[in-house]
C-alpha positions in Angstrom: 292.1 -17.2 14.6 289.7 -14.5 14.5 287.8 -12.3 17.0 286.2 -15.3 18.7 289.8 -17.0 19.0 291.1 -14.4 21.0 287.8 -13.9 23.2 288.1 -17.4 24.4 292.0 -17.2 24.7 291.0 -14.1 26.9 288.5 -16.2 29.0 290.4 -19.2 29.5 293.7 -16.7 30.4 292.1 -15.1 33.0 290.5 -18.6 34.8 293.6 -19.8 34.5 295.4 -16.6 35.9 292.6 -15.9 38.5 290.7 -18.9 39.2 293.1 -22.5 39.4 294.8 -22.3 42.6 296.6 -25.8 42.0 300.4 -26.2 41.5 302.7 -28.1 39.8 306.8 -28.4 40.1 307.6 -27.4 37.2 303.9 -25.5 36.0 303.5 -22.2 36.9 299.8 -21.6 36.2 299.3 -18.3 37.0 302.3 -17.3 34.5 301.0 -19.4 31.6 297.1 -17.1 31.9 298.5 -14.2 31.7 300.5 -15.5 28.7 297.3 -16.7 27.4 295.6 -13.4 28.0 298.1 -11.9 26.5 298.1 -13.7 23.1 294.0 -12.9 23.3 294.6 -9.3 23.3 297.1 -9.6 20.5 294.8 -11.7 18.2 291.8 -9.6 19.2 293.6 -6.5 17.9 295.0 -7.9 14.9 291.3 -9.6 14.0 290.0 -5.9 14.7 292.7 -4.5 11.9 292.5 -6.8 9.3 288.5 -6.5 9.3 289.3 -2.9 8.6 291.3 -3.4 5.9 288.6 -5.7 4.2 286.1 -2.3 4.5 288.5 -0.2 3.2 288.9 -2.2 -0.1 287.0 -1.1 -3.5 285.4 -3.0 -6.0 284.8 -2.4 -9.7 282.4 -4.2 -12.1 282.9 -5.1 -15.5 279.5 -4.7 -18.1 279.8 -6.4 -21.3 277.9 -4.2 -23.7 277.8 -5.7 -27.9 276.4 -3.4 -30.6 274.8 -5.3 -33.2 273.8 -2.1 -35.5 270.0 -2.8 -35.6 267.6 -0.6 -34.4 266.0 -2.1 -30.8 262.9 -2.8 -32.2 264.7 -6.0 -34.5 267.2 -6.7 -31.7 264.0 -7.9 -29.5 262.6 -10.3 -32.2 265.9 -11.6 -33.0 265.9 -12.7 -29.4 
């Protein structure tokens, strides 16, 4: 989901929570923002630690070096 997932689960939590004033029976609008917000917070927090984790990691190369026992002078015109 991601850091912009839970930006716009934030957004559309808090119009939902704060800004629709219609009501259903069995739709409690209100409720279901701040569940929304909610879930926004959580993904926004675990976006923000996995993206930490992928700094924290270290990588190693691997050279390939071949000794062919002449002198560099010969290696160059055998190329």
């Amino acid at each position: 989901m991601g850091i912009g997932g839970g930006i716009f689960l934030l957004v559309v939590g808090a119009i939902m929570a704060f800004g629709v004033r219609d009501s259903f029976d069995a739709i409690d609008l209100t409720v279901i923002g701040y569940i929304c917000m909610g879930a926004g917070v959580l993904a926004l927090i675990l976006a923000i630690v996995v993206n930490a984790q992928r700094n924290r990691t270290a990588h190693t190369a691997t050279v390939e070096h071949r000794e062919t026992g002449l002198p560099p002078e010969e290696r160059r015109r055998e190329l």
